[in-house]
Backbone as CSV, one residue per row, in Angstrom:
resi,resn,N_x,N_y,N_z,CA_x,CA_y,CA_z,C_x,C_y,C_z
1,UNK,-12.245,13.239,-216.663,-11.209,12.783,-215.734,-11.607,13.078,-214.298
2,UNK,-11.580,11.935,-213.299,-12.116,12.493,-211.785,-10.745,12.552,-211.571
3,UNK,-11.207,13.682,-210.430,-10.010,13.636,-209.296,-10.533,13.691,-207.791
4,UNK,-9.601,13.702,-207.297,-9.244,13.337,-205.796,-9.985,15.070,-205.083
5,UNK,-11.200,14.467,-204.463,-11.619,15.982,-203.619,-10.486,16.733,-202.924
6,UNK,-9.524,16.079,-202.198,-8.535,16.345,-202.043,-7.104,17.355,-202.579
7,UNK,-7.436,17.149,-203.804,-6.322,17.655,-204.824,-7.435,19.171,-205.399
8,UNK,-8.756,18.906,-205.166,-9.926,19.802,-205.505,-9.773,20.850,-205.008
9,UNK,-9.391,21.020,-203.208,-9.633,21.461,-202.603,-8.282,22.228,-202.387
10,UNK,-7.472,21.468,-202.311,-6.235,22.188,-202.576,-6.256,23.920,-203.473
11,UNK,-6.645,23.355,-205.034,-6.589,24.126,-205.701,-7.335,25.222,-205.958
12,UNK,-8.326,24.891,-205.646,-9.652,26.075,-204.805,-8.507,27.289,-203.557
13,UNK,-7.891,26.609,-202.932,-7.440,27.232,-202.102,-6.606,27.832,-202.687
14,UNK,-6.115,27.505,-203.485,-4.641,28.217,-204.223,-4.607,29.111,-205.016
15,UNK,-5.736,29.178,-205.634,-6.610,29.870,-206.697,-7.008,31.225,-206.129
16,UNK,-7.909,30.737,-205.128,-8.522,32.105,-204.163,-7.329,33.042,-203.594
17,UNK,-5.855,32.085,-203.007,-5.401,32.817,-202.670,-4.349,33.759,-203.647
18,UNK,-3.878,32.878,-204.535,-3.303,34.228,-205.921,-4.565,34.922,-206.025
19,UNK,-5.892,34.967,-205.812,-6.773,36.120,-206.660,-6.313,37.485,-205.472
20,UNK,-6.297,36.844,-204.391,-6.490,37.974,-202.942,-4.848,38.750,-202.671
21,UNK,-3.329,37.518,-203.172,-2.337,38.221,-203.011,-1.407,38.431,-204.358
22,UNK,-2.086,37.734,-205.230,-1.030,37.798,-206.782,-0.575,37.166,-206.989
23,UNK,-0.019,36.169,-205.928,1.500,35.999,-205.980,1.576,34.433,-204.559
24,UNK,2.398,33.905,-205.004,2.418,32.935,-203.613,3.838,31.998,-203.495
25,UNK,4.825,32.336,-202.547,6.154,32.202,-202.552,6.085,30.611,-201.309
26,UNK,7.285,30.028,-201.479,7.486,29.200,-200.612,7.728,29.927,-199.032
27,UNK,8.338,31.226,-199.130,8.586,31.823,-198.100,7.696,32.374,-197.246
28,UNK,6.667,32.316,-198.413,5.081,32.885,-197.163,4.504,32.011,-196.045
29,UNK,4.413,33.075,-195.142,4.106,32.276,-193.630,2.711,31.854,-193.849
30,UNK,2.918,30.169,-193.384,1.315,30.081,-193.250,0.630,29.218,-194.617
31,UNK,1.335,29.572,-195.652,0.844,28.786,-196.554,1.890,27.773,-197.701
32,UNK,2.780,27.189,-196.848,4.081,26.366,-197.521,3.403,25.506,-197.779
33,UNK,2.516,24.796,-197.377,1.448,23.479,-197.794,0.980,24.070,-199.302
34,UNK,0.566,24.885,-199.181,0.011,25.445,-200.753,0.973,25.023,-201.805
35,UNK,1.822,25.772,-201.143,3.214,26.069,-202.474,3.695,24.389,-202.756
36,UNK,3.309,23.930,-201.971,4.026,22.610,-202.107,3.159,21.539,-202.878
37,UNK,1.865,21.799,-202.162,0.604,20.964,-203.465,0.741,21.408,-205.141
38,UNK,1.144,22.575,-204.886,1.157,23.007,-206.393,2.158,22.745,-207.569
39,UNK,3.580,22.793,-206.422,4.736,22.256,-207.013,4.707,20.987,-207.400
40,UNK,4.508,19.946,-206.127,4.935,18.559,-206.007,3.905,17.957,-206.693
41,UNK,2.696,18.378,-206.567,1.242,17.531,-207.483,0.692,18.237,-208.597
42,UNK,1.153,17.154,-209.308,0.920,17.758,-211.168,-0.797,17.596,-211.240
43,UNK,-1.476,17.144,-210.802,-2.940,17.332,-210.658,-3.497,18.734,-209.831
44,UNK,-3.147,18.949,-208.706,-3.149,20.254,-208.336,-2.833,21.515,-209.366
45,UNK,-1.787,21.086,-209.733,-0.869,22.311,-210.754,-1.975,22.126,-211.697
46,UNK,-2.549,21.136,-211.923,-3.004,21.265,-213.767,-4.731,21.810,-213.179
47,UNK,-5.228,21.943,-212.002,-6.607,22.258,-211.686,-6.586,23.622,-211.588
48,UNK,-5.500,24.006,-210.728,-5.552,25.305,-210.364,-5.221,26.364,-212.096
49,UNK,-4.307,25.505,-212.994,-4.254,26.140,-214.414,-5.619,26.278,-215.122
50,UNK,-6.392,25.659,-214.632,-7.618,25.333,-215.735,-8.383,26.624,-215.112
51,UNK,-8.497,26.501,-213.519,-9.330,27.485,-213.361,-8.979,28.787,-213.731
52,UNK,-7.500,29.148,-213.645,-6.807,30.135,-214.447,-7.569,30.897,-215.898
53,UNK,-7.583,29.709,-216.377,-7.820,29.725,-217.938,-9.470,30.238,-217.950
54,UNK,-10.140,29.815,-217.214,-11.532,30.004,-217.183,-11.751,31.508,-216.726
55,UNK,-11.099,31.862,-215.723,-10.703,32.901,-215.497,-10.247,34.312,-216.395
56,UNK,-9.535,34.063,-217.268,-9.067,34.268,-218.154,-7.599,34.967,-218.012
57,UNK,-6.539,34.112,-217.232,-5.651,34.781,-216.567,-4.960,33.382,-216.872
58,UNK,-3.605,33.813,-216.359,-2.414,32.268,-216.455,-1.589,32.488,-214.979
59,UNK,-1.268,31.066,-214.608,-0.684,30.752,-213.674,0.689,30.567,-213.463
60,UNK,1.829,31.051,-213.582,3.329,30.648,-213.850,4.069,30.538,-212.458
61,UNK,5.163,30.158,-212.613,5.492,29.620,-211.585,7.492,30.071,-212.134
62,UNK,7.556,31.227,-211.383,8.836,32.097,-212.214,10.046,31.974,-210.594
63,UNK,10.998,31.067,-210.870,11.661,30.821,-209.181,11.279,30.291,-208.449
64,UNK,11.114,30.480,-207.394,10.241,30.003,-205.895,8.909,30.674,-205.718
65,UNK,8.223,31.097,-207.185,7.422,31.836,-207.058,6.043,31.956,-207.987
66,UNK,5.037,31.855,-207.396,4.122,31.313,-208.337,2.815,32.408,-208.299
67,UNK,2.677,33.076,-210.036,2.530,34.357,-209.627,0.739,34.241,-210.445
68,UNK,-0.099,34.899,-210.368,-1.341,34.952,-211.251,-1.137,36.226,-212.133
69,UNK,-1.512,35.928,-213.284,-1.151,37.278,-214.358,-2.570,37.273,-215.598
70,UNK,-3.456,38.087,-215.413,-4.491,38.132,-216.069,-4.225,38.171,-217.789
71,UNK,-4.718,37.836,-218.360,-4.634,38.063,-219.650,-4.821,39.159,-220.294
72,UNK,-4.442,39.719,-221.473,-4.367,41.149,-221.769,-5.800,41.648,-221.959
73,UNK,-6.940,40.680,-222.287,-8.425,41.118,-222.631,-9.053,41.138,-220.868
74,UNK,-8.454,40.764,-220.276,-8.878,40.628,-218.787,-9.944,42.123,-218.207
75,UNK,-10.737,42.257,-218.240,-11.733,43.572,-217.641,-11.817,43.793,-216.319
76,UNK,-11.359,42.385,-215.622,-12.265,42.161,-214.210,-10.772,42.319,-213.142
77,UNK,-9.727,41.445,-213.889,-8.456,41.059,-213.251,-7.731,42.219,-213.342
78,UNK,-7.461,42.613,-214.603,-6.154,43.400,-215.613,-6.783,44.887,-215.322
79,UNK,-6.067,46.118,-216.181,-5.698,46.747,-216.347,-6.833,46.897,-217.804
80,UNK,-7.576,48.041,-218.137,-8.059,48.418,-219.637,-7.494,48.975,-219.530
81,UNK,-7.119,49.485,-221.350,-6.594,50.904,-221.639,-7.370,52.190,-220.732
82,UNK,-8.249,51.971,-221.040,-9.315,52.912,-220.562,-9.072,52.954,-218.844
83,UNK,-8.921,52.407,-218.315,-8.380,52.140,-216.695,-7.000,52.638,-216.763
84,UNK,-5.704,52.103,-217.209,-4.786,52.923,-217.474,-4.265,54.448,-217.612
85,UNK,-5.189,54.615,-218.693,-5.620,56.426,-219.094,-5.888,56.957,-217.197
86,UNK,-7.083,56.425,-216.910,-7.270,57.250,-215.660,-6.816,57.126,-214.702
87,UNK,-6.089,55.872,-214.439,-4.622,56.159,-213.541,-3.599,56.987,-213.133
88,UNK,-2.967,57.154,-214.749,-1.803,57.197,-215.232,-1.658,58.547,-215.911
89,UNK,-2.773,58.642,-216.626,-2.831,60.081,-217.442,-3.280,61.242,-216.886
90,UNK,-3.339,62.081,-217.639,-4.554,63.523,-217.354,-5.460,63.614,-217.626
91,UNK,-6.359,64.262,-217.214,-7.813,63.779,-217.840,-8.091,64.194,-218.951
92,UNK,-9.009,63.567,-219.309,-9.040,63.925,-220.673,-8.320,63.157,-221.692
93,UNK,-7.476,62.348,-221.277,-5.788,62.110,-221.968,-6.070,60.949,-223.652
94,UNK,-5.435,61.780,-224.572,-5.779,60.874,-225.751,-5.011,59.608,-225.838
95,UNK,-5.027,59.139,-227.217,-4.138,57.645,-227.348,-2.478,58.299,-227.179
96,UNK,-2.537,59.437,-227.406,-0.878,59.491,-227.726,-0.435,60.168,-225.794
97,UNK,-1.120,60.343,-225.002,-0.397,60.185,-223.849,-0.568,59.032,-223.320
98,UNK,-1.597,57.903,-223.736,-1.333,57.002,-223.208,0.025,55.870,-223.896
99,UNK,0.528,56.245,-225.170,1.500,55.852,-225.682,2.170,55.870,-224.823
100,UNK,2.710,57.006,-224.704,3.640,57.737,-223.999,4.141,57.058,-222.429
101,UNK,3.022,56.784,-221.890,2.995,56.560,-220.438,3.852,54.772,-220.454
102,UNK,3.704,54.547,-221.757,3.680,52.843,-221.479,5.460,52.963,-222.288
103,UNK,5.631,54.032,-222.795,7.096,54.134,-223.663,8.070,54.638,-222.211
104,UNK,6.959,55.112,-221.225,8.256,55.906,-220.271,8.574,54.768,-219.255
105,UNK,7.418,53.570,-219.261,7.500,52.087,-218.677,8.302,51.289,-219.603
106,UNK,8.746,51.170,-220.675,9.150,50.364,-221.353,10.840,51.129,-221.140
107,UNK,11.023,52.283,-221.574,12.496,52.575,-220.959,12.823,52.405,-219.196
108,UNK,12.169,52.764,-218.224,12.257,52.183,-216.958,12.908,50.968,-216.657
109,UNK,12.058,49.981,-217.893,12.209,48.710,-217.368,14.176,48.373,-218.686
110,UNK,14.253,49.375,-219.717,15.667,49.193,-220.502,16.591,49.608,-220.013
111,UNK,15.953,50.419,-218.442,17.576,50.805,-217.730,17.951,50.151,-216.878
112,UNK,17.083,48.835,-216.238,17.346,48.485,-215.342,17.495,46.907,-216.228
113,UNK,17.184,46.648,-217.205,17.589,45.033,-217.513,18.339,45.513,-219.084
114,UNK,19.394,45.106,-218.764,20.075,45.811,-220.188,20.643,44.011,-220.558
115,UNK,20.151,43.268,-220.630,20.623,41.662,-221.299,19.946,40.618,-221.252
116,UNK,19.609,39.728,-221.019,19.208,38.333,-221.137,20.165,37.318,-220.399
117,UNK,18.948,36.447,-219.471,19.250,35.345,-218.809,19.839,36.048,-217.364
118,UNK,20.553,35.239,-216.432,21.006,35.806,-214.886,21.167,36.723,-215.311
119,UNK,22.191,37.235,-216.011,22.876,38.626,-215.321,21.840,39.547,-216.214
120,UNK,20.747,39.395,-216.442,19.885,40.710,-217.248,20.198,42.051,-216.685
121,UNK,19.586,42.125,-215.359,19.324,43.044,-214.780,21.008,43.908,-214.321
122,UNK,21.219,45.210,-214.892,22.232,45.901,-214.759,22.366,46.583,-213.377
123,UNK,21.393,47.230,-213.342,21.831,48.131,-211.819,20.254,47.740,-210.691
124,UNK,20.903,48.426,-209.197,20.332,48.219,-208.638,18.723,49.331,-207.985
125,UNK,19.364,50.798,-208.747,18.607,51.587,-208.342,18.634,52.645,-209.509
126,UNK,17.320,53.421,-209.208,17.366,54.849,-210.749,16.954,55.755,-210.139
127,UNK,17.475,57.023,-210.022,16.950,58.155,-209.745,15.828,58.511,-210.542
128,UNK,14.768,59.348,-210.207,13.392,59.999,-211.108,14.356,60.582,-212.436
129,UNK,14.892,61.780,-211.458,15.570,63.072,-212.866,16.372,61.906,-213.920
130,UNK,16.793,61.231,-213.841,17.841,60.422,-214.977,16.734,59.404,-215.615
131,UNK,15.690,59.223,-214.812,14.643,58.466,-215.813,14.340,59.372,-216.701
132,UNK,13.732,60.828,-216.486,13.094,61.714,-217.225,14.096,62.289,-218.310
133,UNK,15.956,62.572,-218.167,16.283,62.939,-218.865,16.478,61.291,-220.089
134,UNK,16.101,60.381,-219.742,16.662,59.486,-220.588,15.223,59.212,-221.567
135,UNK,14.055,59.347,-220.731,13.213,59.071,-221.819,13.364,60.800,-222.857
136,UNK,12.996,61.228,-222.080,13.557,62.775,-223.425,14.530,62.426,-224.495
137,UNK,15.864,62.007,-223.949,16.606,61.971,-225.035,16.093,60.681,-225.746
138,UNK,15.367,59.712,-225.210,15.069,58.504,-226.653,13.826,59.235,-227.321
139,UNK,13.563,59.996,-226.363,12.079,60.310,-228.074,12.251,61.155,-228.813
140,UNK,13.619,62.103,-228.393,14.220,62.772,-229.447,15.002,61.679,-230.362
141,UNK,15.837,60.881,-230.089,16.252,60.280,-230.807,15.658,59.008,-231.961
142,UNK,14.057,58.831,-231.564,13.332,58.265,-232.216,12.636,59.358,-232.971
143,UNK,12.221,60.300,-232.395,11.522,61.312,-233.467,12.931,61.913,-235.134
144,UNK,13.994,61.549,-234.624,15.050,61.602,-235.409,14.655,60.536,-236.926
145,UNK,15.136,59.476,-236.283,15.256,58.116,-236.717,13.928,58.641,-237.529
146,UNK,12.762,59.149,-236.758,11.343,58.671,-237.860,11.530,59.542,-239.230
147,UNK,11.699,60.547,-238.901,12.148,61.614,-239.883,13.464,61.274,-241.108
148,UNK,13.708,60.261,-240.405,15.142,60.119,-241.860,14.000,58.649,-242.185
149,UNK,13.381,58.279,-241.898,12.661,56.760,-242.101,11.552,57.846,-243.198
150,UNK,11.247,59.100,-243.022,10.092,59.714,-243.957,10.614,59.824,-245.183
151,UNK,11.986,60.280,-244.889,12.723,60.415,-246.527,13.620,59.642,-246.678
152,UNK,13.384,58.149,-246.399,13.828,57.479,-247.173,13.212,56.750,-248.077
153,UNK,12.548,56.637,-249.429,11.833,56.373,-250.641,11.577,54.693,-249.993
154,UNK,12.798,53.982,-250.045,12.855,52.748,-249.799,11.855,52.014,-248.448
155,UNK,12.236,52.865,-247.382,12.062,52.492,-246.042,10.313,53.257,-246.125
156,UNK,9.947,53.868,-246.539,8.824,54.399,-246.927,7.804,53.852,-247.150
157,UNK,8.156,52.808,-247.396,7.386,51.675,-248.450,7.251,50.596,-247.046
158,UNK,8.156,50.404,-246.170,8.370,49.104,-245.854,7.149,49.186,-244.779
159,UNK,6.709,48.287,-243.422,6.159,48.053,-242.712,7.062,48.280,-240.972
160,UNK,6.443,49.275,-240.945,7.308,49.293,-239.001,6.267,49.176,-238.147
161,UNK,5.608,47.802,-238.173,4.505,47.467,-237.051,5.108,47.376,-235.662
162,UNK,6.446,47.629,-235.270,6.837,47.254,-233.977,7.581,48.732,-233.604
163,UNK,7.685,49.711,-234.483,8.011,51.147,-234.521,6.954,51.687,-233.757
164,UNK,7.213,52.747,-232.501,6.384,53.429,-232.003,6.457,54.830,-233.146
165,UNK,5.125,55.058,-232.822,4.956,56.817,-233.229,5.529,57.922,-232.412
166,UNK,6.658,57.953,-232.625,7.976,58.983,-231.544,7.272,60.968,-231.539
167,UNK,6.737,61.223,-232.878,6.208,62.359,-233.334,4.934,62.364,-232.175
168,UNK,4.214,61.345,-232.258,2.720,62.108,-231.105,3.396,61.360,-229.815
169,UNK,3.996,60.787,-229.344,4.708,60.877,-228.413,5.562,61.991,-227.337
170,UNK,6.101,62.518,-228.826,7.342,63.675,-228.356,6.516,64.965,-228.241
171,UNK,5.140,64.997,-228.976,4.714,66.287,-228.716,3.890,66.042,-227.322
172,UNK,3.112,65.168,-227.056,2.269,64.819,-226.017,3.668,65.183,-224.393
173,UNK,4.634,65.247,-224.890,5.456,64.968,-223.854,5.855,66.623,-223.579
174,UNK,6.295,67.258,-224.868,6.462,68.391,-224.725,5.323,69.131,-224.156
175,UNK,4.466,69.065,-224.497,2.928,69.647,-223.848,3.235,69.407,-222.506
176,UNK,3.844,68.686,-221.726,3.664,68.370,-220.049,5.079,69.771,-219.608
177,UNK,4.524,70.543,-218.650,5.045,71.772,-218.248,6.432,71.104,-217.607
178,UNK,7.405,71.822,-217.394,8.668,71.279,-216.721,9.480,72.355,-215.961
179,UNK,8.542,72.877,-215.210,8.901,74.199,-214.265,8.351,73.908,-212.780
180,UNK,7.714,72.983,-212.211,7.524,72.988,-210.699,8.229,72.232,-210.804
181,UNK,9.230,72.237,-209.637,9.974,71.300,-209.254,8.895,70.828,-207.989
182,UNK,9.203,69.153,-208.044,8.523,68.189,-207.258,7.143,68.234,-207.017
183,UNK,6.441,68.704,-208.791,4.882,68.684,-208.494,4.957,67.130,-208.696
184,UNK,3.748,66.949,-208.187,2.961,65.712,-208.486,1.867,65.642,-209.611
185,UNK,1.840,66.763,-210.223,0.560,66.979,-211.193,1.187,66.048,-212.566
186,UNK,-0.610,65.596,-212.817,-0.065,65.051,-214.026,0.305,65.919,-215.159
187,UNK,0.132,67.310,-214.853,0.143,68.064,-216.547,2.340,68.443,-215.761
188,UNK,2.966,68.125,-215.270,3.718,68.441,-215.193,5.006,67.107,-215.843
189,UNK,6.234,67.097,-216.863,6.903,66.169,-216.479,6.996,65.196,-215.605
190,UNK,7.861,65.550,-214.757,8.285,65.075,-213.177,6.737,64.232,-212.879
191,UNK,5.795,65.130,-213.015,4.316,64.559,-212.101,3.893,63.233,-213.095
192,UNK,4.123,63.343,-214.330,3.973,62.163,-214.858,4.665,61.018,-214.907
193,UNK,5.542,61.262,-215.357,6.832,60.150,-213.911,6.411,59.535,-213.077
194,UNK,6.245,60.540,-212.185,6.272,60.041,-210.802,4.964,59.415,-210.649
195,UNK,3.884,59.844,-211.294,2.606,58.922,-211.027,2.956,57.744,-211.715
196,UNK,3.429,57.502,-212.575,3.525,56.181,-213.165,4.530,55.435,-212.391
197,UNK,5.248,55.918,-211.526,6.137,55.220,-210.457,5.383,54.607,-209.696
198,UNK,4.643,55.512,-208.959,3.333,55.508,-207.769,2.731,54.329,-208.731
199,UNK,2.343,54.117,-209.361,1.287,52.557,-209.848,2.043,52.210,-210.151
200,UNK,3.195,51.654,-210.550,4.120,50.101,-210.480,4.762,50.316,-209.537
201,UNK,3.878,50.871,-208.465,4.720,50.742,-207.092,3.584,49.845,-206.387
202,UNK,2.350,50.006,-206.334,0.656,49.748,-206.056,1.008,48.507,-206.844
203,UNK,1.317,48.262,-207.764,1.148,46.846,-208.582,2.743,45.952,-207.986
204,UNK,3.426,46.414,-207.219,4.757,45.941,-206.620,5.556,45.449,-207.483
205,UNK,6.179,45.827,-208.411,7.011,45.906,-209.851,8.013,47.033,-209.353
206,UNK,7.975,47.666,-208.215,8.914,48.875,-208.405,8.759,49.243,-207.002
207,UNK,9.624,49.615,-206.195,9.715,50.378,-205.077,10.136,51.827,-205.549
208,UNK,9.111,52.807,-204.993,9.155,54.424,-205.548,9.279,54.722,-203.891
209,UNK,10.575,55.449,-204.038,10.845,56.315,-202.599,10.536,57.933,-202.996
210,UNK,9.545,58.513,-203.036,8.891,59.536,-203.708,9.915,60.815,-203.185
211,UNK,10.196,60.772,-201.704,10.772,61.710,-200.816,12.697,61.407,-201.219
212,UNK,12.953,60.499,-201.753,14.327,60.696,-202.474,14.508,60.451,-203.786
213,UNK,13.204,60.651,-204.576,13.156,60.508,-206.007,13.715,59.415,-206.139
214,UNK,13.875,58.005,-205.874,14.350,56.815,-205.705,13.642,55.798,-206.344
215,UNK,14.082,55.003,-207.452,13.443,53.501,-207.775,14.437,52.138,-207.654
216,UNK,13.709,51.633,-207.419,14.014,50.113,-207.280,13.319,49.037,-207.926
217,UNK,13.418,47.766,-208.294,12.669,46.940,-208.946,12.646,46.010,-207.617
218,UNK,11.661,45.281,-207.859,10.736,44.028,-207.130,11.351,42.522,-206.862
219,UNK,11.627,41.924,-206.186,11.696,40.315,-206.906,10.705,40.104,-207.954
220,UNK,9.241,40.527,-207.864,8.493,39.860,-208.490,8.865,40.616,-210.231
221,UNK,9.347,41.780,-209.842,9.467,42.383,-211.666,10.561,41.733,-212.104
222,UNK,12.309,41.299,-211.055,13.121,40.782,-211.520,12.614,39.018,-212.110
223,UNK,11.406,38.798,-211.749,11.502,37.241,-211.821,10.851,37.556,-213.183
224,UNK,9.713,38.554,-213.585,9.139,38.451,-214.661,9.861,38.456,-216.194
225,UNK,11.306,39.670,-215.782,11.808,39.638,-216.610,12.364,38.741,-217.097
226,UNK,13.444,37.827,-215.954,14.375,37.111,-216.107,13.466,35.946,-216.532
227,UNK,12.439,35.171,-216.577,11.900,34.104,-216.585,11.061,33.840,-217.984
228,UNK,10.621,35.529,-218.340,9.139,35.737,-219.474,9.413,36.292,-220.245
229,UNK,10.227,37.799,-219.773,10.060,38.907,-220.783,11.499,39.175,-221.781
230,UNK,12.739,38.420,-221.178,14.254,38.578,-221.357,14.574,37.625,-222.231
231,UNK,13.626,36.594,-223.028,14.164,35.741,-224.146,14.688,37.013,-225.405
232,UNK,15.046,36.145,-226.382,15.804,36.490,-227.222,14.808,37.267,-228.177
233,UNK,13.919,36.765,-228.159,12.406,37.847,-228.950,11.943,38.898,-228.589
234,UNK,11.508,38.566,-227.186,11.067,39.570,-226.587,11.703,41.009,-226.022
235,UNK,13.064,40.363,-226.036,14.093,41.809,-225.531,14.428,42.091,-226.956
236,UNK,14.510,41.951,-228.029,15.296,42.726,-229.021,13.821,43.116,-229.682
237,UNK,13.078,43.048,-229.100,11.258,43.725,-229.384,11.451,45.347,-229.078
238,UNK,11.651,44.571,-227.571,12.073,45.729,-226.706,12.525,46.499,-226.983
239,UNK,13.937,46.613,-227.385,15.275,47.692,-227.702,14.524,47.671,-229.189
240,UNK,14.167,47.422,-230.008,13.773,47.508,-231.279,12.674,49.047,-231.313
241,UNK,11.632,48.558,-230.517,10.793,49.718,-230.032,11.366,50.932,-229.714
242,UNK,12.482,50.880,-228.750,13.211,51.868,-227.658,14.190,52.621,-228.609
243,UNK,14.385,51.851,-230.269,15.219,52.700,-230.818,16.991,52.393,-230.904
244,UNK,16.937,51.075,-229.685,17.960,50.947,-229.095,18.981,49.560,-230.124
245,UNK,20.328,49.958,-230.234,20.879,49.051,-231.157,21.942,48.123,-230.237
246,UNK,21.850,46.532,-230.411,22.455,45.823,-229.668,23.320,45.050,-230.711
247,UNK,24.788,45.198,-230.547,25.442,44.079,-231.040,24.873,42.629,-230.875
């Protein structure tokens, strides 16, 4: 299929510029021509997807907002586990703190979108301390749940591929000290928190006001949810994981 150098060039441009900002809104100064080739010309849209794909990343377009999101095997774009760990963790850190780190992201994101469709998103802000006492109490309450799931003969038998491991979770968690107040260390509670604030703050998913223990979510995290992550599968995944029971 030829196309129009024109429509080529466009998407070259559009491409380069999600690689350099992520993200590309109608509201950005300077480049409304972009946003508009991409919207209005389904040849643009379908060049700049391909190079996506080659890439190995996808192109969506969530609101007024058209975002680049690497694919989960992504090395170059994304996030490895192994990159994660040394972010996020302590050194050294096994599979079960990196569990951990992505269970204290997965409740983050269950206190602030408690539904599906507009009104997902419940509140507007989370203190640190009420993040930390809430993931505590779900991995006690999943390390519960696992323990009546051990003796039950029936449930014993069955398959919980979408069940986290709450047991190397809850100990990996207990191991983190909870006596400096407002360290930043990762071997501390609080410090693990708060570093994992600090990078979905760097990845702009979260505004972390470090100096008032303060979070906030993003447009770009509210659009992900409301647009990708808040269907009817994917959120009762969610709360399924989290332990959490929804009428």
């Amino acid at each position: 299929m030829a196309y129009e150098a024109e429509n080529i060039v466009y998407s070259q441009k559009i491409f380069y510029y999600l690689l350099c900002h992520g993200a590309l809104s109608d509201a950005d100064s300077g480049v409304n021509e972009l946003y508009r080739a991409y919207v209005e010309n389904e040849e643009v849209l379908h060049l700049v997807k391909s190079q996506a794909e080659i890439a190995e990343c996808r192109v969506e377009r969530y609101g007024s907002t058209i975002y680049l999101m690497p694919e989960i095997d992504n090395k170059y774009l994304g996030f490895t586990k192994a990159d994660l760990k040394k972010a996020i963790c302590k050194p050294n850190a096994t599979d079960r703190d990196y569990y951990l780190s992505q269970f204290v992201i997965l409740t983050l994101l269950a206190e602030f979108f408690d539904g599906q469709g507009s009104m997902a998103k419940s509140r507007e802000f989370l203190k640190l301390g009420e993040l930390q006492n809430t993931v505590s109490e779900r991995l006690r309450a999943g390390f519960a749940m696992e323990r009546e799931r051990e003796n039950d003969d029936r449930a014993a038998h069955e398959l919980y591929e979408n069940v986290l491991d709450y047991k190397s979770m809850s100990e990996a968690y207990e191991a983190l000290k909870s006596i400096e107040s407002g360290s930043r260390s990762k071997y501390t509670k609080e410090g693990f928190v708060s570093i994992i604030c600090e990078f979905l703050d760097k990845q702009g998913l979260i505004v972390f006001i470090a100096e008032d223990e303060m979070i906030k979510t993003t447009p770009k995290l509210d659009n992900i949810m409301e647009y990708k992550l808040l269907n009817k599968e994917n959120y009762d995944r969610i709360m399924e994981a989290l332990g959490v029971s929804h009428e």
